[in-house]
N, C-alpha and C positions, 0 to 999 in steps of 0.2 A: 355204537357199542355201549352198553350197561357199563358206566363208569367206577363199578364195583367190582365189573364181571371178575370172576378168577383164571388170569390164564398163567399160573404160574405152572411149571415143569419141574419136576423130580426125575434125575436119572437113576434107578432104585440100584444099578450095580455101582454106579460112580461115589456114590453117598457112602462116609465111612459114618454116619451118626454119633457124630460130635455133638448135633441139637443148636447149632450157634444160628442158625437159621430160624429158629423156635425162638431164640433170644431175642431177637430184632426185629420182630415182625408184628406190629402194630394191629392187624389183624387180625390174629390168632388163625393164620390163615393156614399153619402148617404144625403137623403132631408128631411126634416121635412113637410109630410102632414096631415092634418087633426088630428095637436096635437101626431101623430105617426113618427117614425125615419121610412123610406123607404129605399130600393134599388133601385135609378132611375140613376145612372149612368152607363156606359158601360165600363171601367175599372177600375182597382182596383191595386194598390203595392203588394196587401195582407199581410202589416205589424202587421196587430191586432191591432192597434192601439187603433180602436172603438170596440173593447171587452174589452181590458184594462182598460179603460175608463167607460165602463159602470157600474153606480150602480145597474144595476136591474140583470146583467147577462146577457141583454138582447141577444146580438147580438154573433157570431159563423161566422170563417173564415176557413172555410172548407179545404182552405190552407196550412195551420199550422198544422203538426203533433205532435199532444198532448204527443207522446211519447220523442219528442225532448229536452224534460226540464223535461223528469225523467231520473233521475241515480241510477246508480248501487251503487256507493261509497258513496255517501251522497244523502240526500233528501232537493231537492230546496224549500221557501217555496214560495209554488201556490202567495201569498197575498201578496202585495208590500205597501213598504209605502214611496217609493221613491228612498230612499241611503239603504234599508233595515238594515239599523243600520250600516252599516259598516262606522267605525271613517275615519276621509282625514288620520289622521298620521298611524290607521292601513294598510290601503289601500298603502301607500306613502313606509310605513314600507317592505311590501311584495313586490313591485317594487323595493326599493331601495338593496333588500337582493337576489334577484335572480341574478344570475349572471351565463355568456356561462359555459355549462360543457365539460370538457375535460379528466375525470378520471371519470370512468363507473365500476360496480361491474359484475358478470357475471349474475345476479338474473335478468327473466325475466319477463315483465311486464304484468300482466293479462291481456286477452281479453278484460272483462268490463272496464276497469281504462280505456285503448285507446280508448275505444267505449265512454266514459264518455269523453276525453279528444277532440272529434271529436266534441261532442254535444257543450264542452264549445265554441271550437271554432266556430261552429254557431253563436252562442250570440254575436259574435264579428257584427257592423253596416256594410252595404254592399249600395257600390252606385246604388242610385232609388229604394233601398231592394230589389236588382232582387234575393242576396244568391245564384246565381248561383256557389257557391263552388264544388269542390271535391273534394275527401278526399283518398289516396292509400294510407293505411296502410301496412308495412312491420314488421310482427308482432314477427321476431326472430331474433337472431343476425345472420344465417346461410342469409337468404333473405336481411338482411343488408347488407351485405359480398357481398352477389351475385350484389345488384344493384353498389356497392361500386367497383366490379372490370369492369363494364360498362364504371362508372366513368374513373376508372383511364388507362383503355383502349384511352377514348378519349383522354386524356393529355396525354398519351407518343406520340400518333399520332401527336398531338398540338406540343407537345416539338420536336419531327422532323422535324417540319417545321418551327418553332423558329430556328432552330441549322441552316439553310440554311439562307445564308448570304445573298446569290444573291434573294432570294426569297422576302427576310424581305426589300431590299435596294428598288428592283424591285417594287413592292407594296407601300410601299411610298412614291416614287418619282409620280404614278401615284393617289396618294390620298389616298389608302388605308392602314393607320396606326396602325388598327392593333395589327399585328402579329410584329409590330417590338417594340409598346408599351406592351404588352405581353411580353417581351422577356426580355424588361429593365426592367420590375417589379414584372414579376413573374417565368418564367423560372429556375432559380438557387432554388427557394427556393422548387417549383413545383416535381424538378429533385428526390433534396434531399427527398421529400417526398414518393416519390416513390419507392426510392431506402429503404427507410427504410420497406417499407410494403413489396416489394421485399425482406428482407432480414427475414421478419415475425417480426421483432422487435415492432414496433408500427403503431396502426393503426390512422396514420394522417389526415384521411379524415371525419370518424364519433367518433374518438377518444374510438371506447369501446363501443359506443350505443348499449344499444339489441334490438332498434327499433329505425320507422323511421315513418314519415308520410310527405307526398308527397300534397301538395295543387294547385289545379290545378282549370280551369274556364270553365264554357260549354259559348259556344256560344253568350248568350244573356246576359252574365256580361259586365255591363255599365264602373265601373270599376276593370277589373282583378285583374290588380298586387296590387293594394289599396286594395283591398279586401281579397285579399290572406294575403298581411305581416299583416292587421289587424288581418284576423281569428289566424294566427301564433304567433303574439302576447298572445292572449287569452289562446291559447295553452300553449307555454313558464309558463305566469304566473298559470296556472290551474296547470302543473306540479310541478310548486314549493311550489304550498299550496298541493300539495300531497304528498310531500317529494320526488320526481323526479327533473332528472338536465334534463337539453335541451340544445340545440346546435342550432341554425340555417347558416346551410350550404351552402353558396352558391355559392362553386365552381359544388357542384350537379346542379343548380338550370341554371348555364352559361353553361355547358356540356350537359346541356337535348336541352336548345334554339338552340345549336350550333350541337346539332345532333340528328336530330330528331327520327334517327333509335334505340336510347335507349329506349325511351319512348313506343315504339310500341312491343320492344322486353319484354318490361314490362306489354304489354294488355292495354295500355294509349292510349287510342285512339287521333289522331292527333290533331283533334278538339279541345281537352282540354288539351290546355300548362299546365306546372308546372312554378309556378312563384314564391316558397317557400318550400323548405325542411327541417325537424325539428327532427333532430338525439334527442331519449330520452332513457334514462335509467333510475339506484339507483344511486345515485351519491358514489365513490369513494373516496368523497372530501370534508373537511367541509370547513366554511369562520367564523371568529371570528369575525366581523365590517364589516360594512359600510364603501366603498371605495370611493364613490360620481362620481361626471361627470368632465367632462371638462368644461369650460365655452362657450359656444355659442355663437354667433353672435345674439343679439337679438334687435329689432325695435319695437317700439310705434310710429305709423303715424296718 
């Protein structure tokens, strides 16, 4: 589908032509004639915007699958009234209490809960709302494991050609840096990690996950990788109001860019990079407080 196309609906007897649908629409995708809201533009975002908006009901964006904001775990509700009641210090509260997980249980995590957790990640905003997302779920720790030895396939090949000296020197001298910045910052620690899953002791890449989900972009995403760590985002924190830990991995996420024959050994078709990967389990691990941030670089211009 033309991810312009217009399928928005006008019910012309429902419509009291208030025009608040005309306010909100990004498109100019809808006119006010004759006291009625029309369809006289020729594309559309398809954000809903002007159903959202409307008091009568009036209007339907044929776009939008109505199933995408039902779940299995909880019930959204349909009727907004802005912040739908959620306080800044709750909201602040669950942001500031999520934290990476790295101690996993072996319990694994229902179909619906990921299928829910896919949907929240839609709700994450996507540039020009194309939502061209993708979503590869890895729904058991065995499928974790498998993409996980992809992974670290590529790094011992990576760490081989780190360990060549004449290689690393050769390559910078002619500009390409690199494999020998590579080597001074992640190599040693790289090694180590392999050797421990080598040795079955621990697993250092998804730390324990019994799942994983893969975010990836078709085509006509305006902005990919912004729109990926957003929907990831959403993910992260939907996990932790469900009492799931998350990880976001992104030595997966540079070993997919830098070989593309993972991805395809995966059914990922080329097209759609991965630009986000997001190790989830039961957490094996509680947090007693609030740890806070670092301080930031911050400007008022």
């Amino acid at each position: 589908m033309n991810p312009r196309e217009v399928t928005t609906v006008i019910d012309a007897d429902a419509c009291i032509g208030c025009g608040s649908c005309i306010r909100v629409c990004p498109s100019d995708t809808i006119s006010l004639q004759g006291g009625t809201a029309r369809v006289t533009g020729d594309k559309s975002l398809g954000c809903g915007h002007c159903a959202g908006v409307c008091p009568a009901g009036a209007v339907t964006v044929k776009a939008i699958d109505p199933e995408m904001t039902r779940f299995s775990s909880f019930s959204l509700n349909q009727k907004t009234d802005g912040n739908q009641g959620v306080s800044s210090a709750g909201l602040a509260s669950l942001m500031a209490s999520r934290r990476s997980c790295r101690n996993y249980t072996d319990r694994q995590i229902p179909g619906d809960i990921l299928m829910d957790l896919i949907k929240i990640g839609c709700l994450a905003p996507s540039g020009t709302n194309s939502q061209e997302w993708t979503f590869t779920c890895l729904d058991n720790r065995e499928k974790v494991l498998d993409f996980g030895l992809l992974i670290k396939n590529f790094f011992e090949s990576l760490n081989k050609k780190a360990e060549n000296l004449v290689l690393r020197k050769s390559l910078k001298l002619m500009g390409y840096k690199a494999l020998d910045n590579y080597y001074q910052e992640y190599y040693e620690s790289v090694k180590e990690a392999m050797e421990e899953m080598d040795r079955g002791n621990r697993d250092r890449l998804f730390h324990g996950a019994t799942a994983c989900i893969l975010i990836g972009s078709r085509p006509d995403a305006s902005c990919p990788k912004e729109d990926a760590l957003l929907a990831a985002g959403n993910i992260a924190l939907g996990a932790h109001a469900m009492g799931l830990g998350s990880c976001l991995i992104g030595f997966a996420v540079e070993a997919m860019k830098a070989d593309p024959s993972i991805g395809k050994k995966m059914n990922i078709p080329a097209k759609e990079p991965i630009h986000a990967v997001v190790g989830l389990g039961y957490p094996d691990e509680s947090y007693l407080r609030v740890t806070g941030r670092k301080k930031p670089v911050i400007r008022f211009n």
